[in-house]
C-alpha positions as CSV (number, residue, x, y, z in Angstrom):
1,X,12.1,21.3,-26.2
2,X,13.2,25.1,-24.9
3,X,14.7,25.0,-21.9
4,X,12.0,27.5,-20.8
5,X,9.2,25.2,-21.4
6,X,11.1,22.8,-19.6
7,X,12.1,25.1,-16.6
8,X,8.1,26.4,-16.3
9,X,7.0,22.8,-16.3
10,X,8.7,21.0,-14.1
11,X,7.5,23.0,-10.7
12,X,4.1,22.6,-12.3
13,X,4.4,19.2,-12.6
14,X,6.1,18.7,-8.4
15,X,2.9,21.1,-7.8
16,X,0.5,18.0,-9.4
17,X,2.3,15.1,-7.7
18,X,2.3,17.7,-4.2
19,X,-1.6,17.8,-4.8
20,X,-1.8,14.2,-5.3
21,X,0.2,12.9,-2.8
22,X,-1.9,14.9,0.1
23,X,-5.4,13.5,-1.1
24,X,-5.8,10.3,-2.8
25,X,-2.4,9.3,-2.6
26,X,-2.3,9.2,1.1
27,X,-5.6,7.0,1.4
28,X,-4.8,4.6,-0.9
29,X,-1.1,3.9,0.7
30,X,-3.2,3.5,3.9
31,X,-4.4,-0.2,3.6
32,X,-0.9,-1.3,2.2
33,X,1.4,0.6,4.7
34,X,-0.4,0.5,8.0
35,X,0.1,-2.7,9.1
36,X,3.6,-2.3,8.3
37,X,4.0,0.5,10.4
38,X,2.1,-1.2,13.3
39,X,4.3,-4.0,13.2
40,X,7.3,-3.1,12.4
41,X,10.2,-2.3,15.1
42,X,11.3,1.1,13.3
43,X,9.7,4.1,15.3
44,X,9.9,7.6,13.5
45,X,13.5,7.6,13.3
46,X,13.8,4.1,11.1
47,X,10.6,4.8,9.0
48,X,12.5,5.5,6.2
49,X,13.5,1.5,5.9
50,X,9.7,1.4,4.8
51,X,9.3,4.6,2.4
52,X,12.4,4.4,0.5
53,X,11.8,1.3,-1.2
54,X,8.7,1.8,-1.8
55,X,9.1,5.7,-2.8
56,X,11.9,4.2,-4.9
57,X,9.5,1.9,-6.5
58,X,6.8,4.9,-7.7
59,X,9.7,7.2,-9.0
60,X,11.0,4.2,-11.2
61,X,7.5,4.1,-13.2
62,X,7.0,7.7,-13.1
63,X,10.2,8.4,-14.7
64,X,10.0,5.3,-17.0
65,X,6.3,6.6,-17.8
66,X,7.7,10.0,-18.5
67,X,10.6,9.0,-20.5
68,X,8.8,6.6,-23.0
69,X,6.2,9.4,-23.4
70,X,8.7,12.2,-24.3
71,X,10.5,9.3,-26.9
72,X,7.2,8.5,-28.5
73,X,5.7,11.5,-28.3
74,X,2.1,12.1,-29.3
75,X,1.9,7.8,-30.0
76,X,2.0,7.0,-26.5
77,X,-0.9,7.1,-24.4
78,X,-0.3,6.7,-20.6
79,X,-1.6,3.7,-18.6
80,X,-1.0,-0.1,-18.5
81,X,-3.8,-2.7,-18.3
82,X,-5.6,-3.6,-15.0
83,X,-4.3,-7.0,-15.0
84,X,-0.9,-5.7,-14.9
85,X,-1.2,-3.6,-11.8
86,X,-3.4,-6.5,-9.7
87,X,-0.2,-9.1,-10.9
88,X,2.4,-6.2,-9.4
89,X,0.3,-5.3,-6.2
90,X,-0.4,-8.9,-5.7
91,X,3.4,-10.6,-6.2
92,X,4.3,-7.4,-3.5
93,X,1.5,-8.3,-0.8
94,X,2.5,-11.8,-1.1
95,X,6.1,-10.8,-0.7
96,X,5.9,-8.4,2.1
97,X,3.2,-10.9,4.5
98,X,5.8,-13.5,3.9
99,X,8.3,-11.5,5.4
100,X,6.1,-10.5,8.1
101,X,5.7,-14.1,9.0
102,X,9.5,-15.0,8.9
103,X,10.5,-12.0,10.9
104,X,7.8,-13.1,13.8
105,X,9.5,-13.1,16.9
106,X,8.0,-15.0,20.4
107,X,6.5,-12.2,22.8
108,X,9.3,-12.9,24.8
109,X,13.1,-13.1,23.4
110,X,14.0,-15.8,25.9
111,X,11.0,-17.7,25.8
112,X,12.1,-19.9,22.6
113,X,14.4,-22.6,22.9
114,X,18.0,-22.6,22.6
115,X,17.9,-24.9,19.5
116,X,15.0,-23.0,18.2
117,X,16.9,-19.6,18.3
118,X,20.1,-21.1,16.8
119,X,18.5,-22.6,13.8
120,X,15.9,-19.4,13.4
121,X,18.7,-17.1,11.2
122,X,18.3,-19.0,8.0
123,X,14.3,-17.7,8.0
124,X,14.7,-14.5,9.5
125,X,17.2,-13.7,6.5
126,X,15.3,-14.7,3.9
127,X,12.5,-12.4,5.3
128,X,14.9,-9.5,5.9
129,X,15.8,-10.1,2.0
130,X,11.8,-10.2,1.1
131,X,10.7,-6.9,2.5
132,X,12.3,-4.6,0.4
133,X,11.7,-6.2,-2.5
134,X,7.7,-6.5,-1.5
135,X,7.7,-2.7,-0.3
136,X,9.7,-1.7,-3.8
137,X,7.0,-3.5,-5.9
138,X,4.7,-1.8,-3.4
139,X,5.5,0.9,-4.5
140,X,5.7,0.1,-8.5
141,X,1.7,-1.4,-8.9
142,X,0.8,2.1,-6.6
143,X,2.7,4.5,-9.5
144,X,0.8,2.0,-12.4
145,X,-2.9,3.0,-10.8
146,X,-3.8,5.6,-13.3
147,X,-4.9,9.3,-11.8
148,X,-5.6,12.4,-13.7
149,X,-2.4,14.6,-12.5
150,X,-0.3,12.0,-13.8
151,X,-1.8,12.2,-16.7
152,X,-1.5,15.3,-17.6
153,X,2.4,15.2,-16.8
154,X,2.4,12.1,-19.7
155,X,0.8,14.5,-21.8
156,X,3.5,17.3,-20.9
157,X,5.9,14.7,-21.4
158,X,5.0,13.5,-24.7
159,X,4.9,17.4,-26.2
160,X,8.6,17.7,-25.1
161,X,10.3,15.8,-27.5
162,X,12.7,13.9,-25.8
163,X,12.8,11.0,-23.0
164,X,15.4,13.1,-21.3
165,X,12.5,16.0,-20.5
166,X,10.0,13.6,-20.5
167,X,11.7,12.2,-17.9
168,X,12.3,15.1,-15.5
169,X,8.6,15.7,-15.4
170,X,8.0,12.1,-14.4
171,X,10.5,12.5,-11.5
172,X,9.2,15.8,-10.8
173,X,5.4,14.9,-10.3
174,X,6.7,11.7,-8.4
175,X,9.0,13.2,-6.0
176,X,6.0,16.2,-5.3
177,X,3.7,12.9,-5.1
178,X,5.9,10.9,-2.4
179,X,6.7,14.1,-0.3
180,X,3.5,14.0,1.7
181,X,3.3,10.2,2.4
182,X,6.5,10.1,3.5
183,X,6.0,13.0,6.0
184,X,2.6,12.0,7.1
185,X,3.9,8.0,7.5
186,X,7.4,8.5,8.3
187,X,6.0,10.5,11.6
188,X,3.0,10.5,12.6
189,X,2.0,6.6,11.3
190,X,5.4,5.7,12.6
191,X,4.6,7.4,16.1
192,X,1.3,5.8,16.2
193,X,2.6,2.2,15.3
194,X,4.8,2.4,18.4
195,X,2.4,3.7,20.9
196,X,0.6,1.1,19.8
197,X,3.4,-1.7,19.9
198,X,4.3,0.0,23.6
199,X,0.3,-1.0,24.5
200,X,-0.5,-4.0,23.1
201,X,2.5,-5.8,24.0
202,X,2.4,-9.7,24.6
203,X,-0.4,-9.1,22.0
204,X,1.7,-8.0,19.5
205,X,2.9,-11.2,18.1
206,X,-0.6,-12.1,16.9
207,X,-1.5,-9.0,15.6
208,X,1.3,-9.2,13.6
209,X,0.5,-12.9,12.3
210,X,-2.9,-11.6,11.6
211,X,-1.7,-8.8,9.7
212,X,0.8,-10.9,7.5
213,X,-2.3,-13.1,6.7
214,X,-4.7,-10.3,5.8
215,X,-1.3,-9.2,3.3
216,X,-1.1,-12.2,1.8
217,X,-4.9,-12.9,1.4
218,X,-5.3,-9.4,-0.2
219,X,-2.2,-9.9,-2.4
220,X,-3.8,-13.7,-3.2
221,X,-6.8,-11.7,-4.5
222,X,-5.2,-9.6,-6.6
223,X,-3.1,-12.1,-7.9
224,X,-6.6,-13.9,-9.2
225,X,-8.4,-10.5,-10.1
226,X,-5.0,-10.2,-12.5
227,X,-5.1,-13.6,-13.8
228,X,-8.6,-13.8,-14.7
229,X,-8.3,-10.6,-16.3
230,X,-5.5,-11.1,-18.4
231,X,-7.1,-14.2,-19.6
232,X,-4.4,-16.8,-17.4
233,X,-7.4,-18.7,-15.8
């Protein structure tokens, strides 16, 4: 591919992931990332412990996507079955509410018991070790949802030739496409999800339980909606 072609479509392409990431893209990150936010003890300056994994997670398939279009050129047709994003999504809710629920804390520090806070590492670890793995699959089943700008990078991609330019557009359209999520929820979500910790207080360790349960019933359901589509059950 001309390295003209190549130079006039990739702002093109961060111009489609810019547009997409300020509409659609920052609703449907909503019902996945809020709760994090209001749960998690991060505040605007920590907020990137929740977007990088999960921006890291959409640039892998946009790049991948881009890449095996430019290789197989004209043959490849963008898009993965439905099953395989409700699998992705669910295995990362289930992930990410487990570590919610390991990571749960007493509303008070000192109200546990000694024993209890000795013996309470071994959990919290594991959960540590669960969230960015949940939040980077996150972020993988969001890039697999289909949308019309991306697909008109894949087509882009396929007409350059090569997985190298192929995938350059990708990363291009993904990086416009996280830019806005990550400016919208690394501040202003993140400032919200502390005024909010600040207020609700001794109420904050059930509202974190409940929102670890409504994660892991909405990753349960996708798990089945995958299954039963793919033809597992």
């Amino acid at each position: 591919m001309p390295v003209e072609a190549v130079a006039i479509g990739l702002p093109m392409a961060l111009g489609l992931g810019l547009v997409y990431g300020l509409g659609p893209c920052l609703l449907s990150c909503l019902p996945y990332l809020g709760p994090l936010f209001v749960n998690a003890d991060q505040g605007i300056a920590r907020s990137w412990r929740i977007l990088l994994p999960v921006s890291l997670g959409r640039l892998t398939v946009y790049g991948g996507f881009g890449a095996v279009s430019g290789w197989w050129g004209g043959r490849y047709v963008g898009g993965v079955n439905g099953w395989v994003v409700h699998l992705t999504v669910g295995v990362a809710l289930v992930l990410v509410g487990v570590a919610l629920l390991g990571r749960r804390r007493p509303a008070c520090g000192s109200c546990a018991p000694k024993n209890e806070q000795k013996i309470s590492w071994r959990p919290r670890q594991a959960a540590a070790q669960a969230m960015p793995s949940g939040l980077y699959l996150m972020g993988v089943g969001m890039a697999l949802t289909p949308c019309a700008p991306q697909g008109a990078v894949l087509v882009a991609a396929a007409a350059s030739g090569t997985a190298w330019s192929g995938a350059a557009l990708g990363l291009s359209f993904g990086l416009g496409a996280i830019a806005a999520p990550w400016l919208v929820y690394g501040t202003v979500v993140a400032y919200v999800g502390q005024q909010l910790r600040e207020q609700l207080g001794r109420w904050q360790p059930r509202i974190e339980a409940l929102s670890a349960f409504l994660l892991l019933g909405t990753g349960l359901v996708q798990l089945w909606q995958g299954a039963s589509a793919s033809g597992i059950v």
